[in-house]
gemmi code that builds the backbone of each chain (N, CA, C; Angstrom):
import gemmi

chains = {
    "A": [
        ("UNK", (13.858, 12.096, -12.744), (12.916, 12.053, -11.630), (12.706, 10.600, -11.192)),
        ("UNK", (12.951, 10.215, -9.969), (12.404, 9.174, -9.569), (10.640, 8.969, -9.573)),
        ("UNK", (10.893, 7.113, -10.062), (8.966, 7.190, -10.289), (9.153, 5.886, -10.513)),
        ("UNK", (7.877, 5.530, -10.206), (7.260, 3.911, -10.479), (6.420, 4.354, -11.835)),
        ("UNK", (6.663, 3.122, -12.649), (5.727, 3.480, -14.066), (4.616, 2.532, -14.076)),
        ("UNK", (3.892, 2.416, -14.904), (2.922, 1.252, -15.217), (1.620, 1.851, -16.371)),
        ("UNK", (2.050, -0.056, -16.741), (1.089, 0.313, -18.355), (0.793, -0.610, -18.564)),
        ("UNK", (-0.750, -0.423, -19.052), (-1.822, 0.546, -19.036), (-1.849, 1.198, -17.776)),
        ("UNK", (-2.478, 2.497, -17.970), (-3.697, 3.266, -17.026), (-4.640, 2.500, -17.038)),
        ("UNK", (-5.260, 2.664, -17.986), (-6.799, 2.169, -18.139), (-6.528, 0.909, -18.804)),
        ("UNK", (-7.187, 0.037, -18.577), (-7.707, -1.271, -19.531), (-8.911, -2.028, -19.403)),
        ("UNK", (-9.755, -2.181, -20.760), (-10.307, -3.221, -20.629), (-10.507, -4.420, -21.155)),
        ("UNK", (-11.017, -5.659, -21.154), (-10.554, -6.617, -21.565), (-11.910, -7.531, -21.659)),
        ("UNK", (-11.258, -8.673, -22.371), (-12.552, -9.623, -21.946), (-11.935, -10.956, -21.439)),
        ("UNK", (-13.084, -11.817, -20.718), (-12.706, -12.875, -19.496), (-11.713, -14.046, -21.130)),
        ("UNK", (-10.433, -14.615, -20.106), (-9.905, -15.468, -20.740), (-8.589, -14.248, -21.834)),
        ("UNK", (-8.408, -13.473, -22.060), (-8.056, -12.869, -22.850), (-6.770, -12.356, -22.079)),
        ("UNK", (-5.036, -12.807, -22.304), (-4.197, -12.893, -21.925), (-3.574, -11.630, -21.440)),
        ("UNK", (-2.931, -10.654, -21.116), (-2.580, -9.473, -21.067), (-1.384, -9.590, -19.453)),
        ("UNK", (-1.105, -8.660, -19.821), (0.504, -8.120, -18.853), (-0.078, -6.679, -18.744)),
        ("UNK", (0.589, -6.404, -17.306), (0.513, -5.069, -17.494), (2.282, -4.701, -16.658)),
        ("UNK", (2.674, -3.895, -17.096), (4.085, -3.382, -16.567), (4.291, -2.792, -15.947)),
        ("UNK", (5.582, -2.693, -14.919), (5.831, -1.784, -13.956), (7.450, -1.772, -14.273)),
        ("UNK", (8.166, -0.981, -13.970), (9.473, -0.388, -13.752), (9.333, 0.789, -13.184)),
        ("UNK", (10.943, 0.913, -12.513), (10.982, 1.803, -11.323), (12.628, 2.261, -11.847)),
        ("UNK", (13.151, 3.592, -11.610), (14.451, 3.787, -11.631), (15.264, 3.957, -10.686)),
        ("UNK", (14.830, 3.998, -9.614), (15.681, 3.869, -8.540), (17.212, 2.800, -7.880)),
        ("UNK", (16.778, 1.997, -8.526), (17.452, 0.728, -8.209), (16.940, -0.135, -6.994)),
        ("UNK", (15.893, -0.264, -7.128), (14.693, -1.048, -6.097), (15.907, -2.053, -6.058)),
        ("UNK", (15.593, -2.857, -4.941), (15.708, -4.514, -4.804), (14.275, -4.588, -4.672)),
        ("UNK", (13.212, -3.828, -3.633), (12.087, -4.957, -3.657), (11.440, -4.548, -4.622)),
        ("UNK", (10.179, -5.322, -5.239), (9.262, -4.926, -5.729), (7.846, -5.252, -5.538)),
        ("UNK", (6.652, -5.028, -5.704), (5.603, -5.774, -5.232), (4.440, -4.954, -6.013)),
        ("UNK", (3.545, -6.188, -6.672), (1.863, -5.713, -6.766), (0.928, -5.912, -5.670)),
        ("UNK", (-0.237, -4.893, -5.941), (-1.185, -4.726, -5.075), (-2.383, -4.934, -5.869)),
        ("UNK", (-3.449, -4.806, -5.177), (-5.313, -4.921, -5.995), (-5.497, -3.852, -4.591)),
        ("UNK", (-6.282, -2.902, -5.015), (-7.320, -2.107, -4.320), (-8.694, -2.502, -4.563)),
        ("UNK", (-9.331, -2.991, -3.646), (-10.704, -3.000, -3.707), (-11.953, -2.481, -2.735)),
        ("UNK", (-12.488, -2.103, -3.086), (-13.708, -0.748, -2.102), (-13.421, -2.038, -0.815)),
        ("UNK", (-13.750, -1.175, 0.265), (-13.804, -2.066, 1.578), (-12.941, -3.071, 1.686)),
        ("UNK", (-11.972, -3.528, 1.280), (-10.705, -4.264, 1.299), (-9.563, -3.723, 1.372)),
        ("UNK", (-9.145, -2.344, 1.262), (-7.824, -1.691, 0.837), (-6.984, -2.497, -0.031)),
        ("UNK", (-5.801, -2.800, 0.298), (-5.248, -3.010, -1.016), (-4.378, -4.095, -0.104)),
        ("UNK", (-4.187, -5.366, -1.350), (-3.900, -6.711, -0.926), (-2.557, -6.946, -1.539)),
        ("UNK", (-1.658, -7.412, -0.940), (-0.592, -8.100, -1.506), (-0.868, -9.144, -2.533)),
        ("UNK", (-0.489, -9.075, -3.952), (-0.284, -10.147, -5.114), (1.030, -11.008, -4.923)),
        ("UNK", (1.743, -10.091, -5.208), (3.428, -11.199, -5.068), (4.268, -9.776, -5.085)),
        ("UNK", (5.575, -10.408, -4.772), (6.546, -9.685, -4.184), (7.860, -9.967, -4.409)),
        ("UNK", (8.926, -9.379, -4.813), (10.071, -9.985, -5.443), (11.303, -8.849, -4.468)),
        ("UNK", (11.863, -9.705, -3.387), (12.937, -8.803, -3.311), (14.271, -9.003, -3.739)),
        ("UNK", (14.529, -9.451, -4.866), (15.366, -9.062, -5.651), (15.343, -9.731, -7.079)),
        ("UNK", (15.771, -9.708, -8.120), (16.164, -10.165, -9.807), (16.197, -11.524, -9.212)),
        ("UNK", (15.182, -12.598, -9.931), (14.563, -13.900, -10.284), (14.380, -14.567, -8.623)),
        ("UNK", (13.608, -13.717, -7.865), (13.415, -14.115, -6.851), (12.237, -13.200, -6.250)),
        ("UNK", (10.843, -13.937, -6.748), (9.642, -13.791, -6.432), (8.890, -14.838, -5.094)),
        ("UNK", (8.002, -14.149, -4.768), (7.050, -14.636, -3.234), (5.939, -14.251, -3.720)),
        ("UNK", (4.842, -15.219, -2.992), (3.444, -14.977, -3.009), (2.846, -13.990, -1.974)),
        ("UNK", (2.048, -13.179, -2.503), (1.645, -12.473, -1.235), (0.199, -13.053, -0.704)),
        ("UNK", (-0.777, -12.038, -0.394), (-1.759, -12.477, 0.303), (-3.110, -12.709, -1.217)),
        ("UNK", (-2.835, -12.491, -1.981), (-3.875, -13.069, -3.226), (-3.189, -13.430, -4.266)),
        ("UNK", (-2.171, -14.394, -4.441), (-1.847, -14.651, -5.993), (-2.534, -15.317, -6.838)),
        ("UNK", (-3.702, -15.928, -6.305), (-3.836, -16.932, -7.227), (-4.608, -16.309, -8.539)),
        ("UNK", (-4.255, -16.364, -10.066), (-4.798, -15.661, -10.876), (-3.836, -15.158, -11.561)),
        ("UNK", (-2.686, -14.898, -10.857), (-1.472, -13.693, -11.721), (-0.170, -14.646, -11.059)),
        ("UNK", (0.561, -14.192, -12.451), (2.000, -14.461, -12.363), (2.670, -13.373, -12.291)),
        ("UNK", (4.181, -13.256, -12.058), (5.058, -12.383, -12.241), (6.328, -12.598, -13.069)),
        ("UNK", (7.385, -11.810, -12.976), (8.600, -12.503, -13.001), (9.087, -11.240, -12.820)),
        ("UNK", (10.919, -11.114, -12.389), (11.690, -10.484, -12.178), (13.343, -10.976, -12.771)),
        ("UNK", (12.995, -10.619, -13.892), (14.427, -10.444, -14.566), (15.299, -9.585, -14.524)),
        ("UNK", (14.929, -8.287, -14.997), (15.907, -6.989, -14.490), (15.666, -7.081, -13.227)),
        ("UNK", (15.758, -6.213, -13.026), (15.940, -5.251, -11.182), (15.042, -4.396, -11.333)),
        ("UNK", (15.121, -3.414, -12.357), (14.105, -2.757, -12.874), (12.865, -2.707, -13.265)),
        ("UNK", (12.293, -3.905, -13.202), (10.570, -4.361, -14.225), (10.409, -5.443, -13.573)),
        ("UNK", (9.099, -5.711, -13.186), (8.142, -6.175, -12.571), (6.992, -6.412, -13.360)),
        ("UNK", (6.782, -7.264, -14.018), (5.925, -7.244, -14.927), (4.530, -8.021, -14.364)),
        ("UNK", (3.119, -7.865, -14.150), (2.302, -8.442, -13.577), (1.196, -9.275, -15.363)),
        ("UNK", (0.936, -10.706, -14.797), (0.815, -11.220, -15.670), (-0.305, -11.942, -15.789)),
        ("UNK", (-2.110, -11.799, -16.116), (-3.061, -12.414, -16.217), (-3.356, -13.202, -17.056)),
        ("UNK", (-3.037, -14.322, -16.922), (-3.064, -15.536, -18.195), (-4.501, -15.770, -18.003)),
        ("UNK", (-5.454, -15.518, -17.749), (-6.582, -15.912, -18.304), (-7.476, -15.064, -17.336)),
        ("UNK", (-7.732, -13.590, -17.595), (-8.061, -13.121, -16.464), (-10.198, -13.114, -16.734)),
        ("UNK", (-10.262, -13.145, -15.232), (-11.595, -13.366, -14.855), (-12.077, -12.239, -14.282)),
        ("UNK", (-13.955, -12.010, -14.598), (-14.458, -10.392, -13.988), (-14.338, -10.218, -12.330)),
        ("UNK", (-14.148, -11.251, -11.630), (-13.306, -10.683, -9.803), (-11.812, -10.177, -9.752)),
        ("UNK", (-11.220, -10.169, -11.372), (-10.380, -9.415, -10.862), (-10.175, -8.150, -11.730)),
        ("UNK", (-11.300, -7.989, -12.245), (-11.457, -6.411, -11.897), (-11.155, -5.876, -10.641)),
        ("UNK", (-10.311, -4.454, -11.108), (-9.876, -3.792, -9.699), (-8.937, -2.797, -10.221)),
        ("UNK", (-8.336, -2.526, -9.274), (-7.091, -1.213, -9.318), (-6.447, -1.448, -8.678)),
        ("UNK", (-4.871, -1.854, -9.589), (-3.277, -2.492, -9.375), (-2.817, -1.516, -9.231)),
        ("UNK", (-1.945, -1.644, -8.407), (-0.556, -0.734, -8.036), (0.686, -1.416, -8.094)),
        ("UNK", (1.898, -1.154, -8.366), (2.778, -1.732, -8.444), (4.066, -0.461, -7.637)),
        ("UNK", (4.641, -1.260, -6.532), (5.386, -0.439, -5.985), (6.944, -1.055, -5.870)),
        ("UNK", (7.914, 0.246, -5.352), (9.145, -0.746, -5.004), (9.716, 0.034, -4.028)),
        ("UNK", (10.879, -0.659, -3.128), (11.321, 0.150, -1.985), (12.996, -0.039, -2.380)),
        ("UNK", (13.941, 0.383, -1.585), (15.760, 0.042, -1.465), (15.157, -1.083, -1.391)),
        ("UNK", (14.948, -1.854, 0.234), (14.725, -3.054, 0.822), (13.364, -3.243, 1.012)),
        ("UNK", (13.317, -4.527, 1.762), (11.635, -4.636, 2.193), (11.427, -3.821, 3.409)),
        ("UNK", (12.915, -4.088, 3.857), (12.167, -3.433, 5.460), (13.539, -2.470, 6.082)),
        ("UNK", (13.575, -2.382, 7.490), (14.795, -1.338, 7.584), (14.932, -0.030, 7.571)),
        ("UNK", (15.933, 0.860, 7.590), (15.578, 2.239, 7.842), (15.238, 2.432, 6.550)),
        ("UNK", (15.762, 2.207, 5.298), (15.210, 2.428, 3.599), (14.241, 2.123, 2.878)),
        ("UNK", (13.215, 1.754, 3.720), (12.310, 0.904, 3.335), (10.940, 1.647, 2.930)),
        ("UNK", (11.087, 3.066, 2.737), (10.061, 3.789, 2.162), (9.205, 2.871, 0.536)),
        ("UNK", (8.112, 2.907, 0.635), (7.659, 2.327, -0.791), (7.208, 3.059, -1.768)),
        ("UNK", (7.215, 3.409, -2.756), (6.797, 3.932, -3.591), (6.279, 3.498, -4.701)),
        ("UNK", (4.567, 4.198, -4.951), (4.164, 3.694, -5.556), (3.982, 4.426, -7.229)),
        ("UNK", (3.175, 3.511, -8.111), (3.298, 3.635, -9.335), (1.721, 4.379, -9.017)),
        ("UNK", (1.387, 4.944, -10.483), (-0.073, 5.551, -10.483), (-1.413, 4.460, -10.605)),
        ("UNK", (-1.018, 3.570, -10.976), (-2.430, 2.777, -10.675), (-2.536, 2.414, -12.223)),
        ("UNK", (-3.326, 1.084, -12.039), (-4.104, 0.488, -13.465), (-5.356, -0.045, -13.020)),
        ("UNK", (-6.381, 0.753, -13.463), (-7.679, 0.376, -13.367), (-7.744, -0.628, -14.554)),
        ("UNK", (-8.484, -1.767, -14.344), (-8.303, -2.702, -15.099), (-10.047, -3.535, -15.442)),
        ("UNK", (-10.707, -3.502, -15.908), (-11.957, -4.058, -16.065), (-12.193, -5.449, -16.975)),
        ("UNK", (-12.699, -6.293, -16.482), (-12.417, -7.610, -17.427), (-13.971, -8.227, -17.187)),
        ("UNK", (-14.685, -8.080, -18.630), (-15.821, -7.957, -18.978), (-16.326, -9.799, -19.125)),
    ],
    "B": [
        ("UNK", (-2.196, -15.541, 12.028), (-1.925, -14.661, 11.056), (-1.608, -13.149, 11.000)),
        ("UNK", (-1.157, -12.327, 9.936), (-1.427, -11.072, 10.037), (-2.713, -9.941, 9.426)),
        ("UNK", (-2.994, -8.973, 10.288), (-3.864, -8.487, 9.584), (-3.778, -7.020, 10.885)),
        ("UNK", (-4.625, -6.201, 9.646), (-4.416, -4.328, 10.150), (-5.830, -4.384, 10.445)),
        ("UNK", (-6.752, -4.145, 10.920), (-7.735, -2.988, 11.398), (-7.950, -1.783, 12.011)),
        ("UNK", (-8.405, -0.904, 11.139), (-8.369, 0.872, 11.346), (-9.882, 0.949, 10.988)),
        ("UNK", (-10.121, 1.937, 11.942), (-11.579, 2.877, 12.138), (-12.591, 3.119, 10.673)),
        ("UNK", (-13.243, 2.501, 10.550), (-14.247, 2.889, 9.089), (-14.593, 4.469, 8.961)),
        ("UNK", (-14.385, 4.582, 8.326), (-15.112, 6.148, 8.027), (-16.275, 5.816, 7.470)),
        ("UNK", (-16.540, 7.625, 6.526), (-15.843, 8.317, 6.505), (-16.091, 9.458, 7.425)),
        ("UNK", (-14.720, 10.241, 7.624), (-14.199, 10.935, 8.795), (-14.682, 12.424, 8.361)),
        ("UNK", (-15.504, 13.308, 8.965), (-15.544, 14.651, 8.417), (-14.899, 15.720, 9.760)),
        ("UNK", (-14.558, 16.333, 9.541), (-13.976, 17.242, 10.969), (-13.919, 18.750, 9.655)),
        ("UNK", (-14.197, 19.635, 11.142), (-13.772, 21.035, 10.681), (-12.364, 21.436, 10.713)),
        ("UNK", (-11.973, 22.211, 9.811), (-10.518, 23.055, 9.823), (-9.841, 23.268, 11.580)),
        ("UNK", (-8.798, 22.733, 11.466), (-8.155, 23.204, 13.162), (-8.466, 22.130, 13.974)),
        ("UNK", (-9.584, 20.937, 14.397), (-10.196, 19.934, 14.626), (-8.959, 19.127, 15.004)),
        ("UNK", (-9.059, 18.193, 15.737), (-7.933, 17.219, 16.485), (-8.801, 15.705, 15.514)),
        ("UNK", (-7.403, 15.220, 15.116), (-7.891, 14.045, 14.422), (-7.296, 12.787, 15.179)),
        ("UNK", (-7.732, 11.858, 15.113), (-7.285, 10.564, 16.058), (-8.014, 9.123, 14.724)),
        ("UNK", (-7.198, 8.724, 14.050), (-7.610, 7.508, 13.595), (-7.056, 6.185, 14.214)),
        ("UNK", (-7.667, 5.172, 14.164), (-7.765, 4.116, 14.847), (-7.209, 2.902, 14.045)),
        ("UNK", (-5.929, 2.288, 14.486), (-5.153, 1.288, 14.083), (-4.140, 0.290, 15.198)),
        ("UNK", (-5.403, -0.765, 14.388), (-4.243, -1.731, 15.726), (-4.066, -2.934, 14.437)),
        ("UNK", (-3.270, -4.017, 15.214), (-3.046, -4.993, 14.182), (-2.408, -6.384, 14.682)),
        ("UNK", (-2.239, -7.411, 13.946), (-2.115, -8.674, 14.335), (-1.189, -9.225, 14.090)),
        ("UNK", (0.211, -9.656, 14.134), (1.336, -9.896, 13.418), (1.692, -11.251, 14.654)),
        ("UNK", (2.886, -12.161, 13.684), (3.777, -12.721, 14.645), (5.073, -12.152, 14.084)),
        ("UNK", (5.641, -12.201, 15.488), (7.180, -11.436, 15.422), (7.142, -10.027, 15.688)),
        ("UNK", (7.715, -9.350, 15.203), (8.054, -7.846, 15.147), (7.744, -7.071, 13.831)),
        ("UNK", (6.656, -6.921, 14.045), (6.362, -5.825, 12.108), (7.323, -4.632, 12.550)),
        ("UNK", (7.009, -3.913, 11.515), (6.940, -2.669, 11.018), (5.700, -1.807, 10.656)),
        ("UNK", (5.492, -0.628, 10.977), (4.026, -0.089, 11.127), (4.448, 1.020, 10.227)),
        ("UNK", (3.227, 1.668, 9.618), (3.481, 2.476, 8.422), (1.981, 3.149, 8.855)),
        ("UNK", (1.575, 4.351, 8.106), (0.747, 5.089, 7.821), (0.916, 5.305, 6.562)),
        ("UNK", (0.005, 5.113, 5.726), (0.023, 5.726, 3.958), (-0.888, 6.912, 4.113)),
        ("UNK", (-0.675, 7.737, 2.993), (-1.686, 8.678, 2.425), (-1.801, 8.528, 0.984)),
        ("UNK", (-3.764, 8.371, 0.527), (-3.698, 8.476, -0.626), (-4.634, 9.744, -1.358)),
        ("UNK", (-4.288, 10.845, -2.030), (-5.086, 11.428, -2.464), (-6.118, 11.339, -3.676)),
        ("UNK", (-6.681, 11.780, -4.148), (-7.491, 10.740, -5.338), (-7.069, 11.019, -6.740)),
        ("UNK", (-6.669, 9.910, -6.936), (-6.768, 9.844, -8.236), (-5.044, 9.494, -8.185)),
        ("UNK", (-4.197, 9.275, -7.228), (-2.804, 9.106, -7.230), (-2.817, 7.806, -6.186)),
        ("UNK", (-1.552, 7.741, -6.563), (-1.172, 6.033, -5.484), (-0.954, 6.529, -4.235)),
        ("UNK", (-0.196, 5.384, -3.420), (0.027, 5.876, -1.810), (1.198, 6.357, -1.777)),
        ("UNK", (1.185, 7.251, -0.745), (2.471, 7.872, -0.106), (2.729, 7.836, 1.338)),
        ("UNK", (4.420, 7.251, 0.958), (4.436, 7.046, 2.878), (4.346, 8.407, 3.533)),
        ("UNK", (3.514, 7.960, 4.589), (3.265, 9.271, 5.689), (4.374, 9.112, 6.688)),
        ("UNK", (4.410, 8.250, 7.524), (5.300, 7.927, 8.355), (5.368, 6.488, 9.155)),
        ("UNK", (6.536, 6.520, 9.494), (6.701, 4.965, 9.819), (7.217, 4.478, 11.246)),
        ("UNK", (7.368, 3.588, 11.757), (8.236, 3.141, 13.185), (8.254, 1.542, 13.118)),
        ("UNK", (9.449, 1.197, 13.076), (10.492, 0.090, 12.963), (10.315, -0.899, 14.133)),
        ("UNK", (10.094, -0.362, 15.110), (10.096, -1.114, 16.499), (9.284, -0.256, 17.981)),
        ("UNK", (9.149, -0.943, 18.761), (7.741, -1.068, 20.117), (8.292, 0.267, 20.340)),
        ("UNK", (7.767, 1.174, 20.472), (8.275, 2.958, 21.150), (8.543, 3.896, 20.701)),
        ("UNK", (8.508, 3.329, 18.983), (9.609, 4.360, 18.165), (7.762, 4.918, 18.108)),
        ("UNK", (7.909, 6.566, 17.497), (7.341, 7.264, 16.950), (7.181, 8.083, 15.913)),
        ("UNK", (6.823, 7.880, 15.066), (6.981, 8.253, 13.684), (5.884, 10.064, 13.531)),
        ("UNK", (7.012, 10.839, 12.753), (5.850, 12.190, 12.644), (6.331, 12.248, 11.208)),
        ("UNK", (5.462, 13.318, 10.764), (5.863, 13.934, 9.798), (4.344, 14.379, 9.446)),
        ("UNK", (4.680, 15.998, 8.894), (4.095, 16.789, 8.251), (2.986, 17.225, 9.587)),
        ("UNK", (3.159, 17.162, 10.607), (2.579, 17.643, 11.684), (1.576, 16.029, 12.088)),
        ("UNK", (1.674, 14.822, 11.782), (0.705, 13.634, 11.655), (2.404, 12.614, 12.860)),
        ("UNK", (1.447, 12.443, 13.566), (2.279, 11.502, 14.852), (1.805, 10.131, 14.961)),
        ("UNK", (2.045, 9.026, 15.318), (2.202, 7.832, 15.477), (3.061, 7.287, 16.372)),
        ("UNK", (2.494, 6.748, 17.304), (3.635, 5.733, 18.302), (3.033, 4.120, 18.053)),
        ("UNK", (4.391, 3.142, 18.052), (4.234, 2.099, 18.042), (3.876, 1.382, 19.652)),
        ("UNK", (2.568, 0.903, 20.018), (2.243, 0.335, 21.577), (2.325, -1.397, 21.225)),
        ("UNK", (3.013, -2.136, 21.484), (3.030, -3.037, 21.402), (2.256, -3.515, 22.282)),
        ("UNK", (2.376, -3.321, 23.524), (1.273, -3.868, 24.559), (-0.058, -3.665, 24.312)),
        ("UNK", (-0.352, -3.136, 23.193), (-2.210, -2.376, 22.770), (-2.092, -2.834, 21.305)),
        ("UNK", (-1.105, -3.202, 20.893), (-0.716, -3.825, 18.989), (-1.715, -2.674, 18.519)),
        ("UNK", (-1.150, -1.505, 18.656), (-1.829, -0.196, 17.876), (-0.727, 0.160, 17.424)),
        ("UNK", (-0.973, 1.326, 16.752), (-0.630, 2.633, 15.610), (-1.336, 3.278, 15.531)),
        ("UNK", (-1.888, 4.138, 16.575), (-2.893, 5.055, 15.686), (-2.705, 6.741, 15.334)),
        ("UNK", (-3.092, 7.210, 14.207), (-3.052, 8.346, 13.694), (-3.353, 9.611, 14.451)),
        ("UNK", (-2.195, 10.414, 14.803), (-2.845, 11.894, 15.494), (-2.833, 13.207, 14.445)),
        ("UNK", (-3.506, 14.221, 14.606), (-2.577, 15.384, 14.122), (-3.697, 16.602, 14.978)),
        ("UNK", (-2.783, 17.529, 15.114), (-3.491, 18.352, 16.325), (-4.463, 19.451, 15.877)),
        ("UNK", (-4.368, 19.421, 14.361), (-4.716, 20.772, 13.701), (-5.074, 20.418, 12.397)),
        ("UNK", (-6.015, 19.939, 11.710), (-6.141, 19.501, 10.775), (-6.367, 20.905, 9.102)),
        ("UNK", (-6.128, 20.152, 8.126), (-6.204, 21.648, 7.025), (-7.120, 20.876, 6.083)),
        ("UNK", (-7.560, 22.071, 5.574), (-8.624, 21.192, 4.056), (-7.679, 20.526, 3.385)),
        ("UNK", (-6.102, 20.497, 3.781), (-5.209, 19.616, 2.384), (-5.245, 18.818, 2.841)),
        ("UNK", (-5.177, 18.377, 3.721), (-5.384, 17.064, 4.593), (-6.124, 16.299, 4.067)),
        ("UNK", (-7.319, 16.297, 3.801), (-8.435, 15.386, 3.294), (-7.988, 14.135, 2.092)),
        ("UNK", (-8.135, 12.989, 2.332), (-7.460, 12.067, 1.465), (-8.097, 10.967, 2.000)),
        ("UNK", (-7.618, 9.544, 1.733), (-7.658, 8.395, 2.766), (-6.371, 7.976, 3.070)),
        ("UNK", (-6.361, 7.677, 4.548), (-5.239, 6.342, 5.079), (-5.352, 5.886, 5.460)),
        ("UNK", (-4.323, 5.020, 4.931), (-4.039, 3.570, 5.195), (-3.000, 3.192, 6.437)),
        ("UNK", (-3.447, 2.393, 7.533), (-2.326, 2.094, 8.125), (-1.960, 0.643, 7.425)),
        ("UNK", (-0.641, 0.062, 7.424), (0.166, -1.226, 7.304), (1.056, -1.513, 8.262)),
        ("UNK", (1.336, -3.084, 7.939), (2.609, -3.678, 8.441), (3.629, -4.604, 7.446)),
        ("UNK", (4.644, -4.341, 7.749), (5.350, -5.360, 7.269), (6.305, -6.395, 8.012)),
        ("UNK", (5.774, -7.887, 7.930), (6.090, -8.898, 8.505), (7.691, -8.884, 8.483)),
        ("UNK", (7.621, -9.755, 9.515), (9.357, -10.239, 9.316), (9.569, -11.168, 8.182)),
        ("UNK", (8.529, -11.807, 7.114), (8.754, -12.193, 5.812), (8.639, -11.307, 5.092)),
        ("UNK", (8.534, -9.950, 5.336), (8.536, -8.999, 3.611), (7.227, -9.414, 3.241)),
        ("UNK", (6.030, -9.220, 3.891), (4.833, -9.053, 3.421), (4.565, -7.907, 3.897)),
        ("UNK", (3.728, -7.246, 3.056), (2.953, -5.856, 3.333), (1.354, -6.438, 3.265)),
        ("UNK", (0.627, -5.824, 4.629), (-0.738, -5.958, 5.308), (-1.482, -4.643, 5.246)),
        ("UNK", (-1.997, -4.386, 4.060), (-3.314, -3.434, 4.660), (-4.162, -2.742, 5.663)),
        ("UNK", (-4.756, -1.917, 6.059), (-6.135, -1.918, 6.152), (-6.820, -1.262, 5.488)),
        ("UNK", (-8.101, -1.471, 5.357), (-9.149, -1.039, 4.634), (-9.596, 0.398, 4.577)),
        ("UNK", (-8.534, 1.912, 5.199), (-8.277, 2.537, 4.523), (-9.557, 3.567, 5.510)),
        ("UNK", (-9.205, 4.428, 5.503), (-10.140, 5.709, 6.221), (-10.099, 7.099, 5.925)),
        ("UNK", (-11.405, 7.244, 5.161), (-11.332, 8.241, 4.552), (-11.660, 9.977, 5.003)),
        ("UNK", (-10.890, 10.714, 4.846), (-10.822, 11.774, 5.514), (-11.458, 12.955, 4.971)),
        ("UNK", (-12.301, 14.021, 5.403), (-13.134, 14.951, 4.434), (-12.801, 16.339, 5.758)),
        ("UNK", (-11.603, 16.965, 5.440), (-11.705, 18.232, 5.727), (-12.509, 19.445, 5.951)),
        ("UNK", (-13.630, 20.463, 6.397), (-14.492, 21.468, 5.617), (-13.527, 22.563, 6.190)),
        ("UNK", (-13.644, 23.880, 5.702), (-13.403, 25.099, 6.229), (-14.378, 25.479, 7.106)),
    ],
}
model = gemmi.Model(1)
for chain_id, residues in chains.items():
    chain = gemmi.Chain(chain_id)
    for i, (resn, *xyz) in enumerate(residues, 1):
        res = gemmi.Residue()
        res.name, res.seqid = resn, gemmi.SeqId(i, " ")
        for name, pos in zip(("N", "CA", "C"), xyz):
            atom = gemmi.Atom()
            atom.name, atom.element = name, gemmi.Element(name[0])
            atom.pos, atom.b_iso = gemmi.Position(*pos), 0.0
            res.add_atom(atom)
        chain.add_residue(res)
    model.add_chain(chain)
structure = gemmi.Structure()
structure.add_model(model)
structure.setup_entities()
C-alpha cells in the first residue's frame, strides 16, 4: 500500500530535550516536505527537500533541522525544542514538486507537546 | 510575497445546499492552486488541482477554476452530503517548490 509514515503519533517532551521524529514514504517521492498545523494558521511550510541531500527552507524553519539521505526518509529534527513548538507535524511527499504528478500525500500527523 | 486567504468559518449548510468557499491568493509568477480536504483525525487529501490561469479542476462533484485576473480559487459543489463535512484548505505552490496555506475552513454538513 502506498503511505507516508511517521513516528511518533503522540509525543511528549520537555523544553531543551533533543528528539527526531520520522517520516518515510514508499512511493519513490523525489519531493518531500514538513508542515506545523496550528489553530488559525493552517499549516506552514518547515523545509522541503526535492530530492536525496538536497533540502530548502520553507516558511518556518527556524527551530528544526532535516536531512535527506535516502529518497525514502525525511527525518524532522528538534535539537532543542521549545513550548511554541508545540503543534501538529505532517510530513508529506509528492513524484515532483509541481507538474501534472504533483499530487501530495500526506503522513497521519504527530501531535507533539513540549512542556 | 506569497500567501492564500480563504473564508473563516465555520460553514454549516443543510444536506443538498450549494456551497461556495472563498479563496484568493498572492504569488509572484505562476503558482499552482490546490484544494485539500481534511477529515478529523487524518492528514490532507488532495481534492483537486489547476496548473495554470483557466484550467479547472473537479473532482468528486467539488469544482474550481483558476481566475488569474481575481487571483482566486474558489470552492463550488452544487449538492452538498453529510460526508462532505471536514475542513479545506486551499494552497499554492510557487515556482520555487514552496507550498502556501490557508487557514483552512471548516465545513459542518446537517441532514
Amino acid at each position: 500500500e502506498a503511505q507516508v509514515t511517521q513516528n511518533p503519533r503522540y509525543l511528549i517532551t520537555v523544553t531543551g530535550k533533543k528528539l527526531t521524529v520520522t517520516c518515510s514514504q514508499n512511493m519513490n517521492h523525489e519531493y518531500m516536505s514538513w508542515y506545523r498545523q496550528d489553530p488559525g494558521l493552517g499549516l506552514r511550510q518547515i523545509y522541503y527537500s526535492m530530492n536525496v541531500e538536497v533540502t530548502d527552507k520553507g516558511d518556518v524553519p527556524e527551530g528544526y533541522k532535516v536531512s535527506r539521505k535516502e529518497k525514502r526518509n525525511f527525518p524532522l529534527i528538534l535539537e532543542s525544542p521549545s513550548p511554541n513548538q508545540t503543534s501538529l507535524y505532517f510530513c508529506a511527499s509528492s513524484l515532483r514538486a509541481g507538474g501534472v504528478a504533483d499530487t501530495q500525500y500526506f503522513g497521519p500527523g504527530t501531535r507533539l507537546t513540549v512542556l | 510575497g506569497n500567501s492564500v486567504t480563504q473564508m473563516e468559518g465555520p460553514v454549516t449548510l443543510s444536506e443538498e445546499a450549494f456551497l461556495t468557499i472563498n479563496c484568493t491568493y498572492t504569488a509572484t509568477g505562476y503558482p499552482s492552486l490546490f484544494w485539500y480536504v481534511q477529515y478529523p483525525g487524518e492528514g490532507l487529501q488532495l481534492l483537486l488541482k489547476a496548473t495554470k490561469a483557466d484550467d479547472k479542476g473537479s473532482n468528486k462533484g467539488f469544482e474550481a477554476t483558476y481566475r488569474k485576473e481575481t487571483t482566486s480559487f474558489h470552492l463550488e459543489k452544487g449538492s452538498v452530503q453529510v460526508s462532505d463535512s471536514a475542513v479545506y484548505f486551499c494552497a499554492l505552490l510557487n515556482t520555487g517548490n514552496q507550498f502556501y496555506f490557508g487557514t483552512g475552513t471548516s465545513l459542518t454538513v446537517i441532514p
